[in-house]
matplotlib code that plots the C-alpha trace (Angstrom):
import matplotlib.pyplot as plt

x = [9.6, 9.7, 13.5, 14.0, 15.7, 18.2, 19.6, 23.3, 25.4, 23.1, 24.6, 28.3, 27.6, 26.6, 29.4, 31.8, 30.4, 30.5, 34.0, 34.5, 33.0, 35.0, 38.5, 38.3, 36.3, 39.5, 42.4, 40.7, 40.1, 40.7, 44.4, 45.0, 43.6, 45.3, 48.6, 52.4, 54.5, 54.1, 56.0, 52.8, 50.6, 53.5, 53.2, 49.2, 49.2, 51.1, 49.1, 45.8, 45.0, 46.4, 44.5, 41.2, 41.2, 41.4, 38.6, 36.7, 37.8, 36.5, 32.8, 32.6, 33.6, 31.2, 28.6, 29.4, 28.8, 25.4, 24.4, 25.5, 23.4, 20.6, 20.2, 20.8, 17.7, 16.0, 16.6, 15.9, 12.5, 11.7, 12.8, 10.5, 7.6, 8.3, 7.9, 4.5, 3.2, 4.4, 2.9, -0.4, -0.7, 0.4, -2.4, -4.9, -4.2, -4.6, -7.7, -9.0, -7.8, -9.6, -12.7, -12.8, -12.0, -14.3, -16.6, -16.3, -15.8, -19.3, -21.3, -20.4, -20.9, -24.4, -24.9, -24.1, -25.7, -29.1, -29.1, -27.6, -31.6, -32.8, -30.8, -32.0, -35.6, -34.9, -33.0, -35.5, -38.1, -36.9, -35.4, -39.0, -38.8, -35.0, -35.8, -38.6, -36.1, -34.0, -36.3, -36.9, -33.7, -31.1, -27.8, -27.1, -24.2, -24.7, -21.6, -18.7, -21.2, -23.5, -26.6, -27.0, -24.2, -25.1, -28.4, -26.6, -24.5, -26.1, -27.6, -24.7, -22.7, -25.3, -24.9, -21.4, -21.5, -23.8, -22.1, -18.3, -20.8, -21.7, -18.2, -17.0, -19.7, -18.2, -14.7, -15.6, -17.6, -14.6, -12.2, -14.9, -14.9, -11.0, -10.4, -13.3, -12.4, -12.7, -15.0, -12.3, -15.0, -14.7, -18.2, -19.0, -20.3, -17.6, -18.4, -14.2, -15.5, -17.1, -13.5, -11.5, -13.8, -13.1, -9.9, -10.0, -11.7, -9.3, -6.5, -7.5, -5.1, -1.8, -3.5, -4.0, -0.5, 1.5, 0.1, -2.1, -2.7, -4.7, -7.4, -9.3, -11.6, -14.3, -15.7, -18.9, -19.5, -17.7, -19.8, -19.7, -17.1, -17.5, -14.6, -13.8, -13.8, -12.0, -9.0, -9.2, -9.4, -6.1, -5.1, -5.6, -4.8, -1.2, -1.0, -1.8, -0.1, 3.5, 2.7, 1.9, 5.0, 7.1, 6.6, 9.2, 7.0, 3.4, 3.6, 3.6, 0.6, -1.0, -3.9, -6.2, -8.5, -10.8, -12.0, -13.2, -12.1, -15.0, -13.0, -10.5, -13.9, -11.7, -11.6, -8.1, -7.3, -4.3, -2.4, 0.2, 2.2, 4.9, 7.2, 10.8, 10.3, 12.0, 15.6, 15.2, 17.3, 14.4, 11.2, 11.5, 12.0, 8.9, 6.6, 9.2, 7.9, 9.9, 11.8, 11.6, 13.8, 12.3, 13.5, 15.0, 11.5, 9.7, 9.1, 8.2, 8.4, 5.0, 2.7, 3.1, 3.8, 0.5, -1.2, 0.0, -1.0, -4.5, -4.8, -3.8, -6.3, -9.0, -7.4, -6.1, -2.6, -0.7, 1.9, 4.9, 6.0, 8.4, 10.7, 13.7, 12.8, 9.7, 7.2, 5.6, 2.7, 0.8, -1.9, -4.4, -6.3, -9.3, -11.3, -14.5, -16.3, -20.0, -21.2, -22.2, -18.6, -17.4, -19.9, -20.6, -18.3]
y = [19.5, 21.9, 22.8, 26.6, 25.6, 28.6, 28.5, 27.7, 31.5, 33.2, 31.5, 32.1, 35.7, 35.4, 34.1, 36.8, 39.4, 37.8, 37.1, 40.3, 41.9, 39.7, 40.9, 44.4, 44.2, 42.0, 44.1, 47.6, 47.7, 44.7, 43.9, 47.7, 48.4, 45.8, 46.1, 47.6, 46.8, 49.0, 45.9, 43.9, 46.1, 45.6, 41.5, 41.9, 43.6, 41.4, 38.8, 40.2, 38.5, 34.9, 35.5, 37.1, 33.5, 31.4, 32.4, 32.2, 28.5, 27.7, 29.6, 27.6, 24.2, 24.8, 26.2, 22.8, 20.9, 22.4, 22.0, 18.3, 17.6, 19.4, 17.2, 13.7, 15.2, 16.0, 12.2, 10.7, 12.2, 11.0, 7.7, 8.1, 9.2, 6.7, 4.0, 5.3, 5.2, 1.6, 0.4, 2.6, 0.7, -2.6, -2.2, -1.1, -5.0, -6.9, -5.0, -6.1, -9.7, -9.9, -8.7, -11.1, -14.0, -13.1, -13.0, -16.3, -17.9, -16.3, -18.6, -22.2, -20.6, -19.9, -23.4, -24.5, -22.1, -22.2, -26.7, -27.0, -26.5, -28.5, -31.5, -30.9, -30.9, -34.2, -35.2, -34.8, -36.2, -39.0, -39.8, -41.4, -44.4, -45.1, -44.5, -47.1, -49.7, -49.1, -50.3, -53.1, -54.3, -53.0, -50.5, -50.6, -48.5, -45.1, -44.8, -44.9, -44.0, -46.6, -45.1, -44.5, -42.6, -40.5, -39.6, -37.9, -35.9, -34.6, -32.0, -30.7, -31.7, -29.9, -26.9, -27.0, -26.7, -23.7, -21.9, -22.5, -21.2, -18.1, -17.6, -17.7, -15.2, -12.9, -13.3, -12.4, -9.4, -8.2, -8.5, -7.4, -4.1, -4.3, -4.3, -1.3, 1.8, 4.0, 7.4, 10.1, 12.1, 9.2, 10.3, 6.7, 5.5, 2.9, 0.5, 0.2, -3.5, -4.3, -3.3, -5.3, -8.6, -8.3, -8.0, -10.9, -13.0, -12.3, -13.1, -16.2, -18.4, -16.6, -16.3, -19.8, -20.8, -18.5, -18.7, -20.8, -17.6, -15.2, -12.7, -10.3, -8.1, -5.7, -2.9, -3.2, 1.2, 2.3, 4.9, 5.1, 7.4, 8.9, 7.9, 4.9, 1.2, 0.3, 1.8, 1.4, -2.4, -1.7, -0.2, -2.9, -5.4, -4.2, -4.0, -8.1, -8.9, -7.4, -8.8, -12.3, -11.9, -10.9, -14.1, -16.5, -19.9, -20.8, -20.2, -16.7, -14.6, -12.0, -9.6, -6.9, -4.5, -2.4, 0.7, 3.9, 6.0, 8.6, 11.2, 12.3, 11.6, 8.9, 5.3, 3.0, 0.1, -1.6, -4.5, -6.7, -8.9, -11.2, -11.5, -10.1, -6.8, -3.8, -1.9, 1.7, 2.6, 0.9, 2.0, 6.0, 5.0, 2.2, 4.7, 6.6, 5.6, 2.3, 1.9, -2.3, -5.1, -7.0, -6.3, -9.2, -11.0, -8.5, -6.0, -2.2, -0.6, 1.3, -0.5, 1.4, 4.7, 4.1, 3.3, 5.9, 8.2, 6.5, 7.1, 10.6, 11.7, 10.3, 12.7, 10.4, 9.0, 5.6, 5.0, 2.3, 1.0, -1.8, -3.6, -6.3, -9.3, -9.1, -7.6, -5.1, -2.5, -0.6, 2.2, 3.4, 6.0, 7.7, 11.2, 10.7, 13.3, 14.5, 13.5, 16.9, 18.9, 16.6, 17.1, 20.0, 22.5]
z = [-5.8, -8.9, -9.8, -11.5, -14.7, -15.2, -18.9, -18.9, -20.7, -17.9, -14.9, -16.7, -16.9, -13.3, -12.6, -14.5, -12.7, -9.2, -9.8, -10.8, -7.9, -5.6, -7.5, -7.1, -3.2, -2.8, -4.5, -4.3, -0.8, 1.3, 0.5, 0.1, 3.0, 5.3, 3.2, 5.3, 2.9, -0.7, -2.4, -2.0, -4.2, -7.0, -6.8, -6.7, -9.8, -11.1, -11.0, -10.4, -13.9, -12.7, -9.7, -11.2, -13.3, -10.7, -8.6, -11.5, -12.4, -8.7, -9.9, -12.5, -11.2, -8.4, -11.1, -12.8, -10.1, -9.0, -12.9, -13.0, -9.1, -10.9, -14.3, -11.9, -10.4, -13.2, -14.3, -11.1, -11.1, -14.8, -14.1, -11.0, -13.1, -16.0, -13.0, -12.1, -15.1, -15.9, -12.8, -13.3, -16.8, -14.8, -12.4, -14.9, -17.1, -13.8, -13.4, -16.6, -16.3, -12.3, -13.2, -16.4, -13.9, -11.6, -14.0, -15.1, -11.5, -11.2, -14.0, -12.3, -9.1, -9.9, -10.7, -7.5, -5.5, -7.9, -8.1, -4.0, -3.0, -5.1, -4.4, -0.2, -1.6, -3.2, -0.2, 2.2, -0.4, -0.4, 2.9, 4.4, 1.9, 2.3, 6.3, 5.4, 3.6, 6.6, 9.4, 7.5, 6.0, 7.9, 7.6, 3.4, 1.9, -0.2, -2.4, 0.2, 3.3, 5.5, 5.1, 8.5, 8.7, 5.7, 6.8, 9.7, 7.8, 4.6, 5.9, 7.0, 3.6, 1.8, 4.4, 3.4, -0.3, 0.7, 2.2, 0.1, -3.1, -0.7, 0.6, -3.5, -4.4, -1.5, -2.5, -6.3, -5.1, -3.4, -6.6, -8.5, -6.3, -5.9, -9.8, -10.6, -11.6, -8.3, -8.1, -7.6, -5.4, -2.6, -1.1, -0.5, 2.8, 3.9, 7.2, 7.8, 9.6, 5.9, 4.2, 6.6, 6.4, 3.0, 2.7, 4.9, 2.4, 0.0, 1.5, 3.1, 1.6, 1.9, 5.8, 6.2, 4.5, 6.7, 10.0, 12.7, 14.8, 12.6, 14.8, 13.8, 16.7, 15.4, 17.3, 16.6, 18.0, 14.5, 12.6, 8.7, 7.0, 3.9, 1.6, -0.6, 0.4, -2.6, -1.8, 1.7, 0.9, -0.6, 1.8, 4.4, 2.0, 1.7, 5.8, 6.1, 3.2, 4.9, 8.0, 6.6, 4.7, 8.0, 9.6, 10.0, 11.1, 11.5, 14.9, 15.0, 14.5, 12.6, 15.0, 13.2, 15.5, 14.3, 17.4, 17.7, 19.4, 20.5, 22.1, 19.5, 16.9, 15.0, 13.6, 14.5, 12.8, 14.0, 12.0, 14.2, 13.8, 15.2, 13.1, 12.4, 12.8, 10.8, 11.5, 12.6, 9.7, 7.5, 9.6, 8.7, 5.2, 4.1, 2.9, 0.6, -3.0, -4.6, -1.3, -0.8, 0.8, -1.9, -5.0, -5.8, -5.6, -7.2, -4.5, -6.5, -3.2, -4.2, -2.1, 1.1, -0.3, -2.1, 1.0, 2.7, 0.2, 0.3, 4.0, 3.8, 1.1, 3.7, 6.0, 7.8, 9.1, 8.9, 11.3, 11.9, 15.4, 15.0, 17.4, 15.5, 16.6, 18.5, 15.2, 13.8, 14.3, 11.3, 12.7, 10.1, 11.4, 10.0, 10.8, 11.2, 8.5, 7.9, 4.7, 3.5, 4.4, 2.0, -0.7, -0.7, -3.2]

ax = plt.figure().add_subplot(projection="3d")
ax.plot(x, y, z, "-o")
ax.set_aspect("equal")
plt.show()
């Protein structure tokens, strides 16, 4: 909201010649008009100077007051600004410092993923002569394994170390993506079940730390939209991380959907959770920029607001529904847009 600065003498003149005005509309007409008794004009005159200074004492304590509510909003908005631009600079380090990490998760990564077939073409080389030494000596230990034992599992061990490589190749890719500089024209083509299985990845720990009852149910119907994963992924990212956060034991659980609905031509996804749920007092105000419960443990109060903002610039809308006790329900949904309305000038 932009506030008209008016310099300071010009509202004092103002005021003069409102005060002014009011005087004479008061003693030139009103009072003289409603006055019986001669006697009174006498007294008025007498102190029409007493009186012409008071009313303007009450102008300019009340100019003074609107002057000092308009520099605490003046301040309050730079301090708002100064915050943004700290965190902007914040986000822009960790940036930097995730996509150096990932970078160098990435190189021992590669080893396993590049040496894990070679060791099952040695395996199964070399299993018909220890099958061989088997038939004819008997059960013999491998390290801490019976061989007989081992030979039933390695496959699947080897499948295992696999597939963790795979899974940490996924989860770099993802802060890889999270960390890059995003194209301001969001005309990417973003799969919304892609963004959420990512976030997913990422926050698999917290997910497994905080809770035993984790879903997640994909419509498999949703079209592409045209917009950008990467801060969608934020977006959703934010959304688990408060409800993971909201529990109060590992019983409860955490529920993401993803559906689309055909008729209103939209995407919905829906982040629940069951955990303490949020005040009405507090619900209407969790999007307002640095609002947070958390300050204390390092809440900004700029992840929702963000998010919201996010959402919004997809054309979209995020919505709270919240009951104390009982949890909490975040609705992200998203227009579904032709590709060339939105490139086009």
């Amino acid at each position: 909201m932009k506030i008209l600065h008016v310099p300071k003498h010009i509202r004092i003149v103002v005021l003069y010649i409102v005060a002014a005005g009011l005087w004479i509309l008061i003693t030139d007409h009103a009072i003289v008009r409603f006055t019986v008794n001669p006697g009174w004009l006498v007294t008025i005159e007498e102190y029409k100077d007493l009186a012409f200074m008071a009313i303007t004492t009450i102008l300019l304590y009340v100019e003074r007051k609107r002057s000092d509510k308009t520099q605490r909003k003046m301040e309050e908005l730079e301090r708002i600004q100064l915050e943004k631009m700290a965190h902007a600079d914040k986000m822009i380090t960790l940036g930097t410092l995730v996509s150096g990490v990932a970078h160098e998760i990435n190189n021992p990564t590669n080893f396993i993923t590049l040496n894990t077939p070679i060791l099952r073409e040695a395996w199964h080389g070399i299993r018909p002569v220890l099958d061989g030494y088997y038939k004819a000596e008997g059960d013999f230990p491998v390290g801490r394994f019976q061989y007989s034992a081992l030979r039933e599992r390695m496959d699947q061990l080897l499948d295992g170390v696999a597939e963790g490589a795979e899974r940490i190749k996924r989860i770099v890719s993802s802060l890889k993506d999270f960390a890059r500089p995003d194209p301001s024209d969001m005309n990417q083509a973003v799969e919304m079940n892609r963004v959420v299985q990512d976030a997913v990845a990422l926050l698999k720990n917290p997910i497994e730390k905080q809770t035993r009852h984790f879903q997640v149910r994909y419509d498999e119907t949703i079209p592409t939209i045209i917009g950008s994963s990467q801060k969608l992924e934020q977006v959703m990212i934010n959304l688990i991380q408060n409800s993971l956060e909201a529990l109060t034991d590992m019983e409860q659980g955490v529920f993401v959907s993803s559906l689309f609905d055909e008729h209103a031509k939209t995407i919905v996804i829906e982040v629940r959770d069951e955990g303490r749920g949020i005040g009405e007092d507090i619900l209407s105000r969790i999007v307002d920029p640095f609002f947070t419960t958390k300050r204390t443990s390092g809440g900004t109060g700029l992840g929702l607001s963000i998010a919201a903002r996010i959402v919004k610039d997809h054309g979209g809308e995020l919505t709270f529904a919240s009951v104390v006790g009982t949890g909490t329900t975040a609705k992200m949904t998203l227009p579904i847009k032709a590709k060339k309305s939105l490139i086009e000038p």
